[in-house]
C-alpha positions in Angstrom: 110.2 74.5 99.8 112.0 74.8 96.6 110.6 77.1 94.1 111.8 75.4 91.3 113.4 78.5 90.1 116.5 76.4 89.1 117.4 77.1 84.9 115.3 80.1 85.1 116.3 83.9 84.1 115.0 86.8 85.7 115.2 90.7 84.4 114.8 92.8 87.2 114.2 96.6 86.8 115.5 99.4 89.1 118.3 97.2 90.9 121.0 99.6 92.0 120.0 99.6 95.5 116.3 98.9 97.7 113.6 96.7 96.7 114.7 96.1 93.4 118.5 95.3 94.6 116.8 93.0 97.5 115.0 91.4 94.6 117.8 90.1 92.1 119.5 89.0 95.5 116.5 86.7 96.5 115.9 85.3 93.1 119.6 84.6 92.7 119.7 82.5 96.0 116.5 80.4 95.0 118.8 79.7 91.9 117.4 81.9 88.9 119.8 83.3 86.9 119.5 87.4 87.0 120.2 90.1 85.0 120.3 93.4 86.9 119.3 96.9 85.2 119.7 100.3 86.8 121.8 103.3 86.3 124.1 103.3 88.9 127.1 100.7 87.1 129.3 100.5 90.0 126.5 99.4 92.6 125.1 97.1 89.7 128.6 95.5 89.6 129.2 95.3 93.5 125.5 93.4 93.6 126.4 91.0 90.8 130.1 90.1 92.7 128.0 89.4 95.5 125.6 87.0 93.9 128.5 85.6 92.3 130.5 84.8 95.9 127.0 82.9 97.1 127.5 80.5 93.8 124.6 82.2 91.9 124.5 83.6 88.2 124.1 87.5 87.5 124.9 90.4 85.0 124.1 93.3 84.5 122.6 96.1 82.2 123.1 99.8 82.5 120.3 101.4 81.6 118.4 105.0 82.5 114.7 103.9 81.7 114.3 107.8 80.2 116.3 106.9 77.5 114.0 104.9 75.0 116.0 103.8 72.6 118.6 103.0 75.2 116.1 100.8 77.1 115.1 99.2 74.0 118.6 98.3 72.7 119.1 97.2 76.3 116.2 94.7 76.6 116.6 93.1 73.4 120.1 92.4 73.4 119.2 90.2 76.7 117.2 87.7 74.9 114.4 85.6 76.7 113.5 85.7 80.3 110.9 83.9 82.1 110.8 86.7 85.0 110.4 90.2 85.1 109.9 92.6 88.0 108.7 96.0 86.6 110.5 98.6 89.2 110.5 102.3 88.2 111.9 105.0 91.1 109.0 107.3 92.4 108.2 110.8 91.5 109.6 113.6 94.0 107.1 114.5 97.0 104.5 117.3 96.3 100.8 118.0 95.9 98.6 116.9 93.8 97.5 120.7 92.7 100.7 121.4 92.1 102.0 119.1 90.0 103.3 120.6 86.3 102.2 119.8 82.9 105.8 118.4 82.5 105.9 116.7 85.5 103.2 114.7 84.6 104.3 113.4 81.4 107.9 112.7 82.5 106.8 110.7 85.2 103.7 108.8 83.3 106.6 107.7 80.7 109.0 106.3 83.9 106.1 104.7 85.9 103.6 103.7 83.1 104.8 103.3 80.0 108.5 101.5 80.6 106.8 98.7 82.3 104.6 98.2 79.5 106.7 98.6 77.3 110.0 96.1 78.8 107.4 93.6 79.6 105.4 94.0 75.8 109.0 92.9 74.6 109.2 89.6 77.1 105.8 88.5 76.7 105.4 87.1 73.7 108.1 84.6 74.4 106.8 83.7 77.8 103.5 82.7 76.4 105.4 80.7 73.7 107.2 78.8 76.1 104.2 78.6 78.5 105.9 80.1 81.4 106.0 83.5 82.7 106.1 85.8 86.0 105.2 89.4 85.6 105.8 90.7 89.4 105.5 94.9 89.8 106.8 96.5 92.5 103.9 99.7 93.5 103.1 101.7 96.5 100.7 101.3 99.3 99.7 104.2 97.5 97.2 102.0 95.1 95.2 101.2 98.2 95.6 104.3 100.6 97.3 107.8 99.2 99.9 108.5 100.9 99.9 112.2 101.8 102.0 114.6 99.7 103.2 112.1 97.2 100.7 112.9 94.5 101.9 111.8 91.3 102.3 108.5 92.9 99.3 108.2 93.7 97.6 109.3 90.6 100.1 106.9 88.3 100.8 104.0 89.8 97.5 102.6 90.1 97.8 102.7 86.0 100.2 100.0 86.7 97.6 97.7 88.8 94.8 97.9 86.0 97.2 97.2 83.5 98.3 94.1 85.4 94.7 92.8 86.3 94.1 93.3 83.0 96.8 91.5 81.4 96.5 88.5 83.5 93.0 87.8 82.4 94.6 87.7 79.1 97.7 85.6 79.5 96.5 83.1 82.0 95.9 80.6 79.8 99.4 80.3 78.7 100.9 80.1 81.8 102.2 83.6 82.5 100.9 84.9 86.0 100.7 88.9 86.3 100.9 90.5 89.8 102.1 93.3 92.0 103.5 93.6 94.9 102.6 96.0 97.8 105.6 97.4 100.1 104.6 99.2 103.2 107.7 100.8 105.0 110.8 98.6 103.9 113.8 100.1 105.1 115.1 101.6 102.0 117.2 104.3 100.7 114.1 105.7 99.6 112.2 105.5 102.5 115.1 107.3 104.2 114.9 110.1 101.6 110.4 110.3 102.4 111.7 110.3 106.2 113.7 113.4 105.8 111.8 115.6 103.3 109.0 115.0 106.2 110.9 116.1 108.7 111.7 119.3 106.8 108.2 120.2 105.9 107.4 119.5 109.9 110.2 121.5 111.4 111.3 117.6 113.3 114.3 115.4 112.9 114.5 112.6 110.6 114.3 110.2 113.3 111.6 111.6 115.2 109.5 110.8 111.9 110.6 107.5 111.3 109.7 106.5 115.2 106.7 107.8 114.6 106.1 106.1 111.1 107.6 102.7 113.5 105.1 103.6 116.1 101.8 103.4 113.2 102.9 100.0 111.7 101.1 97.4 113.9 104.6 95.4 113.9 106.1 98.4 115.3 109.2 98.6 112.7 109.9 99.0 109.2 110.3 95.8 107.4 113.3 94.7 105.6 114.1 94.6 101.8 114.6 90.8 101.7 111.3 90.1 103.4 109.6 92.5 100.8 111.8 90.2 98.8 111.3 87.0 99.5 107.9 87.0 98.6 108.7 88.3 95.0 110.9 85.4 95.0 108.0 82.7 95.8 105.4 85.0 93.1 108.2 84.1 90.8 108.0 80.7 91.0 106.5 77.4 90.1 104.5 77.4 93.5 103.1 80.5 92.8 101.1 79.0 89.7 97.6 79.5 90.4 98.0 83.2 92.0 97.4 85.4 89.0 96.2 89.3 88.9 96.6 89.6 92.6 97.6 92.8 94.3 100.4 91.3 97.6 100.4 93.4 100.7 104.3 93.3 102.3 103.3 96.0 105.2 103.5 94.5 108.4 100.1 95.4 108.8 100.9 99.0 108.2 97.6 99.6 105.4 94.4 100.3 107.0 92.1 99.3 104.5 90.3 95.7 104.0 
């Protein structure tokens, strides 16, 4: 199937590493041009070199998404895009009681208000050229809370009413709105969940990611370019008539209907 990505530009957030890394690399291959942001500059460089060896088209931003007017210098200087995936790194394990006053804010700014704010700034040129794709990468966390990652939980559904909401608005000029739901895609970040488990239940690392295997009716963790993949189609041409959609990736993992 070609997705017609071909002459496209994508801006894809978060994309030193995991989903967001998997991402640029997927929409790359189906022949979008990409511009990697993250903070991490060497690991943005290695991704782009790669893309570049397969015959695709990348660059790259360095940007720390706390930094406002370093994000906003960042964005505009990249001009027009006709993707963006929204990607923000989650808050640190804890519970909900416990969260701080500062925590709170700090992490409403990273998960809530960058996306709305990097995607404010693409918008209106999307719906000029009547084509866009706003994908955001969540947490099965909007569906089910996931135990003892609270802020999560509380902020990142923020994200999925925003997006339903915005894709009633948009539709009509041909810029779709969804997000996409990972379940356990082997990740650096799903090691780091893994072990701070293990810690807080006196086990190894390993016996909590067999037994996190063990729970997903597929039996393993998935892998960032399947997760990917399906950004990749959501991205493109094919994907026309699938606005304000919340995409479960999870192996079957989330128990709710």
């Amino acid at each position: 199937m070609d997705l017609e990505l071909n002459g496209r530009r994508a801006f894809v957030m978060g994309a030193s590493r995991g989903l967001g890394k998997a991402c640029a690399m997927s929409l790359a291959r189906e022949g979008a041009s990409v511009v990697l942001t993250g903070r991490n500059a060497d690991a943005l460089a290695e991704s782009c070199e790669t893309i570049r060896a397969e015959g695709g088209i990348a660059s790259y931003q360095v940007v720390d998404f706390e930094d406002a007017g370093g994000l906003s210098a960042a964005v505009a200087s990249v001009g027009d895009v006709d993707v963006v995936v929204t990607n923000c790194g989650g808050p640190p394990p804890g519970k909900m009681a416990e969260v701080s006053d500062e925590a709170l804010v700090r992490y409403f700014d990273l998960i809530v208000r960058v996306p709305v704010r990097v995607t404010s700034t693409f918008l209106p040129g999307m719906r000029t050229r009547n084509f866009g794709r706003i994908i955001n990468i969540v947490s099965s966390g909007v569906i089910q809370p996931i135990g003892n990652l609270g802020l999560s939980n509380m902020l990142r559904p923020s994200i999925v009413g925003w997006a339903k909401t915005l894709a009633s608005e948009v539709a009509s000029d041909g810029v779709t709105v969804n997000s996409v739901v990972p379940g356990r895609i082997h990740t650096q970040r799903v090691d780091e969940l893994d072990a701070a488990a293990a810690r807080r239940q006196s086990r190894t690392a390993a016996e909590v990611a067999q037994a996190s295997r063990d729970s997903i009716p597929m039996k393993r963790y998935g892998r960032p370019e399947e997760f990917a993949d399906a950004v990749a189609f959501l991205a493109s041409a094919r994907a026309s008539y699938i606005t304000g959609s919340l995409i479960r990736v999870d192996g079957g993992s989330i128990a709710a209907i």
